[in-house]
Structures are given as C-alpha cells and as structure tokens.
C-alpha positions as CSV (number, residue, x, y, z in Angstrom):
1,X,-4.9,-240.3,-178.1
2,X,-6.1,-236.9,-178.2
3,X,-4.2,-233.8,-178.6
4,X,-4.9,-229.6,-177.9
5,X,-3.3,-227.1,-179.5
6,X,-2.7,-223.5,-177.4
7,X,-4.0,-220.5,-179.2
8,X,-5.4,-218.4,-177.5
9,X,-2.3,-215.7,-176.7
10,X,-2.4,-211.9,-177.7
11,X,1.0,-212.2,-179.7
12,X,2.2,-208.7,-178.1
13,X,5.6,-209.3,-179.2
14,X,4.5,-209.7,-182.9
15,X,2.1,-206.3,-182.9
16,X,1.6,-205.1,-185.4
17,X,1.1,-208.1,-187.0
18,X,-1.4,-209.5,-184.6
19,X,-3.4,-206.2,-184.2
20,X,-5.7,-208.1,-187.3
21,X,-4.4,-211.6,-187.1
22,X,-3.9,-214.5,-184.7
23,X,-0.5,-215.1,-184.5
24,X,-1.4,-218.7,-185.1
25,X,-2.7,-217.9,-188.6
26,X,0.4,-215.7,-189.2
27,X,2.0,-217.6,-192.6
28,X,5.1,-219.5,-192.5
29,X,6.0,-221.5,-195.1
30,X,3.3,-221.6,-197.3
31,X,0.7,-221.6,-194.5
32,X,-0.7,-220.6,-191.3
33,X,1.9,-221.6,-188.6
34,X,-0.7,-223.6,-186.6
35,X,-1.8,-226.0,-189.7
36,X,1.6,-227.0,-189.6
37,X,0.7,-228.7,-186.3
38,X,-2.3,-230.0,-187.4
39,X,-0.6,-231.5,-190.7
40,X,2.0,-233.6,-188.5
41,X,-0.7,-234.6,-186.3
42,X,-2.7,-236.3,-188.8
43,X,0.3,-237.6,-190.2
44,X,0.9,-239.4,-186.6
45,X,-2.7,-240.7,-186.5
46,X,-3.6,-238.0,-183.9
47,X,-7.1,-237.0,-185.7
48,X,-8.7,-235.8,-182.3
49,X,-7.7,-232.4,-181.9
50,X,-9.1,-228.7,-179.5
51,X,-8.0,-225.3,-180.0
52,X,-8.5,-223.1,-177.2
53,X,-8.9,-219.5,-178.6
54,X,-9.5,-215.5,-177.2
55,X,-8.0,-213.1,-179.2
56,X,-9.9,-213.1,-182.6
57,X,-10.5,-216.5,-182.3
58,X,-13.6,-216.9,-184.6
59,X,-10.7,-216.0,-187.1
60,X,-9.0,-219.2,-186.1
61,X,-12.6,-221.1,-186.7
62,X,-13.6,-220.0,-189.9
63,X,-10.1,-220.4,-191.4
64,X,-9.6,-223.9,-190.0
65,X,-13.8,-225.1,-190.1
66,X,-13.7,-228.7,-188.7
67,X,-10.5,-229.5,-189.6
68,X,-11.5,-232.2,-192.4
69,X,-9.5,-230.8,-195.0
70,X,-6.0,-231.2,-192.3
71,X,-6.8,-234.8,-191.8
72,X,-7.9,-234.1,-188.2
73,X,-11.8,-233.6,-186.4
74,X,-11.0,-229.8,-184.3
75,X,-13.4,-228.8,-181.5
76,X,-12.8,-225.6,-179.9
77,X,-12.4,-224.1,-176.9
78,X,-13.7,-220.5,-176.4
79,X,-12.1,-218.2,-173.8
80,X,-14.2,-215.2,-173.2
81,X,-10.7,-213.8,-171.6
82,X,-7.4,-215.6,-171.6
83,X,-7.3,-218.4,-169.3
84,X,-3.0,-218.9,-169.2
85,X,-1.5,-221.9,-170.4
86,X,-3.1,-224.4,-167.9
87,X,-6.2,-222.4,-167.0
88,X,-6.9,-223.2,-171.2
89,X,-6.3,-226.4,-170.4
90,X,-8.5,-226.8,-167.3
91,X,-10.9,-225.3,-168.8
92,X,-10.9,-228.4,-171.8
93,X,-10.3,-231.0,-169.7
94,X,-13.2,-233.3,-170.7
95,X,-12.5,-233.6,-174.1
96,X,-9.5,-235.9,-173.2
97,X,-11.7,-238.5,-171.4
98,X,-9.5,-238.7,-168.5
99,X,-6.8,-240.4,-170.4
100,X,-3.1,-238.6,-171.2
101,X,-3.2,-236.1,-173.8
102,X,-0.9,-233.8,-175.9
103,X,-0.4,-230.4,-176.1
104,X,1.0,-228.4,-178.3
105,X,1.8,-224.4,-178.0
106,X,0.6,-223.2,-181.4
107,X,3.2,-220.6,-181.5
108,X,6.3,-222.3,-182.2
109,X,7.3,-224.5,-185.0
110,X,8.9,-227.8,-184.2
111,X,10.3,-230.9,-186.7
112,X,9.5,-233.2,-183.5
113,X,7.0,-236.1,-184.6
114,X,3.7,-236.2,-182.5
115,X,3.9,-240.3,-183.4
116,X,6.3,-241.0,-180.4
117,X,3.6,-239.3,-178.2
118,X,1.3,-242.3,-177.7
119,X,4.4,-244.2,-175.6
120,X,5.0,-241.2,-173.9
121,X,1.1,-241.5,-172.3
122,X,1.7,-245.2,-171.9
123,X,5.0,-244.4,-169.9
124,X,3.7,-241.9,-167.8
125,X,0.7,-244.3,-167.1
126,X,3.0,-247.2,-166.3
127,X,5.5,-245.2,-164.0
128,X,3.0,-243.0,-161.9
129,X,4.3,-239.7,-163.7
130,X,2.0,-236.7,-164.5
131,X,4.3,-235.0,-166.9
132,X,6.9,-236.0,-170.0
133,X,7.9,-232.5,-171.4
134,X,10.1,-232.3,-175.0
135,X,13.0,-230.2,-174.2
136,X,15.6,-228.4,-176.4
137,X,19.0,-226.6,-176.9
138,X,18.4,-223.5,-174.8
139,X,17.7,-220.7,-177.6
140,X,20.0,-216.8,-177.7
141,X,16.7,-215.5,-176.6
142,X,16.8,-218.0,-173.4
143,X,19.9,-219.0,-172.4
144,X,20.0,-219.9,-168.9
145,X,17.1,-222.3,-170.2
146,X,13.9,-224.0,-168.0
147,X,14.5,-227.3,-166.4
148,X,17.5,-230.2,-165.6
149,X,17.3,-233.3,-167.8
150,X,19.2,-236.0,-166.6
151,X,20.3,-239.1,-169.0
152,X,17.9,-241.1,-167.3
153,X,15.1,-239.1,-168.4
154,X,14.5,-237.3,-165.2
155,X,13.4,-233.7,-164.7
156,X,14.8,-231.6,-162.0
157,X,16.1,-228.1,-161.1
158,X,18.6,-226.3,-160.6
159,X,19.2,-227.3,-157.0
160,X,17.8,-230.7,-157.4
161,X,20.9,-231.6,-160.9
162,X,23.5,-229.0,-160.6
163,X,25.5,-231.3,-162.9
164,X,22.7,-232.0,-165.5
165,X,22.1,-230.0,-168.7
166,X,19.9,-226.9,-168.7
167,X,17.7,-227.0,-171.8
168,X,14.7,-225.2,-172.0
169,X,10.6,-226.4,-172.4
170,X,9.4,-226.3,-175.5
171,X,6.2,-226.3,-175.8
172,X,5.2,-229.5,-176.4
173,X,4.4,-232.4,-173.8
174,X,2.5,-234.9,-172.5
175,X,0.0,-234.5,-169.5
176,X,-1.9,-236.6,-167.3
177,X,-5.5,-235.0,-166.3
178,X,-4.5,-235.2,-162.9
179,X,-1.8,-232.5,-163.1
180,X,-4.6,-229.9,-163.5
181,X,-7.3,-231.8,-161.5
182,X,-7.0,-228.9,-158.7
183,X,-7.8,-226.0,-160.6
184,X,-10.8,-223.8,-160.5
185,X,-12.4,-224.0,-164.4
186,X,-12.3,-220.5,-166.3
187,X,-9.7,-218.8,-164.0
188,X,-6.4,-217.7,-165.5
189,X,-3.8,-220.4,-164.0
190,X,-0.1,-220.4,-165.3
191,X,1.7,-223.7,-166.1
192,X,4.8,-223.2,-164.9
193,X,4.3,-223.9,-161.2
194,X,2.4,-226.7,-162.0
195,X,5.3,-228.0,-163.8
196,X,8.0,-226.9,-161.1
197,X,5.8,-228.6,-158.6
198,X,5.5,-232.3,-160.4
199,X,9.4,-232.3,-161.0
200,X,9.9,-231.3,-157.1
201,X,8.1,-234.4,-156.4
202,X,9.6,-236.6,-159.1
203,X,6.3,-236.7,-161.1
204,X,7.9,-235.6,-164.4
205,X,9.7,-237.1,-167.0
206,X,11.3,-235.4,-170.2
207,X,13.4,-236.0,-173.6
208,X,15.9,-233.9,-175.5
209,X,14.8,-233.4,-179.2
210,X,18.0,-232.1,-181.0
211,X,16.0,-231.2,-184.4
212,X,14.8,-228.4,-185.2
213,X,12.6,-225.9,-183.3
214,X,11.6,-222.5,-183.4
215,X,9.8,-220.2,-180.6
216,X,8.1,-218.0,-183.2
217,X,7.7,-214.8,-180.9
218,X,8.9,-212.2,-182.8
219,X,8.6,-210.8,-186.4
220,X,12.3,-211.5,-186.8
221,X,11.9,-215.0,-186.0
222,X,8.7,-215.3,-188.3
223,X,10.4,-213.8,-191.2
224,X,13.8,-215.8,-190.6
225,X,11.6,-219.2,-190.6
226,X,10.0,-218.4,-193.3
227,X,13.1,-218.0,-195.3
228,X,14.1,-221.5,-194.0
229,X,10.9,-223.3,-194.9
230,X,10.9,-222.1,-198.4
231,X,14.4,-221.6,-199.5
C-alpha cells in the first residue's frame, strides 16, 4: 500500500511562523511535525510514500532527501500553485497504481496507527466504497463537527442520521482512485464536495479513533503539543 502526505498549504493561521518555514517542518516534539507521520508509517510497513508541496517546498525536500533515513522511499509532488486538497491529489494520482491509497494531512498530529489502513483498502475494495475516513471527537475549535457516523460504520449527514453522532474528519483516510477520476489534473479542486457527494450516495465508510489527535493550526496548538510530547 502506498500512502501521500498533504503539504503543500500556506499555514496563514500560523504566520509568522510560516513566513520562513513550512508548517510541516514546524518542530513538535523533538522534530518536524510531518516526520512524525513518516516515522509511524514505516513503523506500519507503509515505505511508499509522496509529498505534495507549494509553499517553500524545496525546504520540505532538502530537509527530508529520499526519506531513507525515516524508513520510508518519498517522491514528491511539485505544485507550481496550490492545487486544494484533492486537486494535490489528482494531480499524483499515478503514483498509487490504481490501487487504494492513504492520505494523510501533514498538518495535524494523530496517535492513530497507519497498520489498520491496509484492511481498510481491502474493505472498501470488497464493499464497492470509494471512501473510509478516520473520524474524531469534534474539537472547541469545531464543534458542530463534519459528518454522521453511524455504529455500523456508515457515513452520512445531517439530514441523512439526525440521531447519529457528529464527529468531525480528521485528516486521515483511505481513497479509492476512482473518487478523483473526474477531475481536471493541476486545477485547484477542494475535497469536501467530493466527500459529501460519496456519502450521499452511500459510497463512504468511516471509524471513530478515540486517541489522540491534534489539528495543529495555530501557534497555540503548536506550542500546547509540544508541551505534551515532551513533558
């Protein structure tokens, strides 16, 4: 199984730190907040790995080479402008051989173990589905939260499970090719509708991870992880 990694956001919300830095080389623990990805990766067996980058990405490159000292082989993928969360992965989709992939956003920071990812494919495979999605207790910063998750494992909306939990995406999930198949390479596309679109027609699946997780967005939240990972 291959895996990408999304890296290629400004980081507004974190200026001034990302005026000089990506926000995925912004230190957390001891390390660049994206290497923590790539760690638990390798760790999973999950060696094949892209990075999509725009803002000061050769930054991202030279700090992270080919990967080989993470355990992992890293190919990149070059944005001359930001392509949005699906465009980036549109725009990469031959690296994962028409076969299911992970993705990973690189800003957050997530205890979830990219082992369990492999069945996911195989699930979605066996059942039709073009989408499994991790999902999590809905944050202060989000509280009305993303998407329905039933205790079957079903994604809805609102409308669709008024009596299911709301939890909120986050950031990590598992993709058939085909979710992205209609979209025009190296145009900005957003993955959101994509996503509302597959659970309208009962093409996504989804699990509640009740570790932890971070959406690492804001200096605050940087510098409160941070005190978490090395305390």
């Amino acid at each position: 199984m291959r895996a990408m990694i999304l890296a290629a956001g400004r980081g507004e919300r974190m200026r001034p730190l990302t005026d000089t830095t990506p926000k995925p080389l912004l230190h957390v623990g001891g390390q660049p907040l994206i290497v923590w990805h790539l760690q638990r990766l390798a760790r999973a067996g999950i060696k094949e790995v892209i990075i999509n980058h725009a803002w000061l990405g050769q930054q991202i490159e030279d700090a992270l080479g080919d990967g080989r000292r993470h355990g992992v082989d890293i190919s990149y993928s070059a944005e001359m402008q930001a392509l949005e969360t699906a465009g980036g992965i549109a725009q990469a989709l031959d690296f994962f051989r028409n076969q299911p992939f992970l993705v990973i956003n690189g800003d957050i920071w997530c205890d979830w173990d990219p082992a369990h990812a492999p069945a996911m494919a195989a699930d979605l495979k066996l059942r039709g589905k073009l989408a499994w999605l991790l999902m999590v207790d809905n944050p202060p910063q989000h509280p009305a939260g993303d998407f329905r998750l039933d205790d079957s494992g079903n994604l809805g909306l609102e409308y669709d499970m008024p009596c299911s939990p709301a939890l909120t995406f986050s950031g990590i999930g598992v993709y058939d090719p085909a979710l992205f198949q209609d979209l025009e390479r190296g145009r900005p596309a957003a993955l959101a509708p994509l996503l509302r679109q597959a659970i309208r027609h009962k093409q996504a699946t989804g699990s509640h991870h009740d570790g932890q997780w971070v959406d690492v967005g804001t200096p605050e939240r940087l510098a409160a992880l941070d005190r978490r990972l090395v305390g």
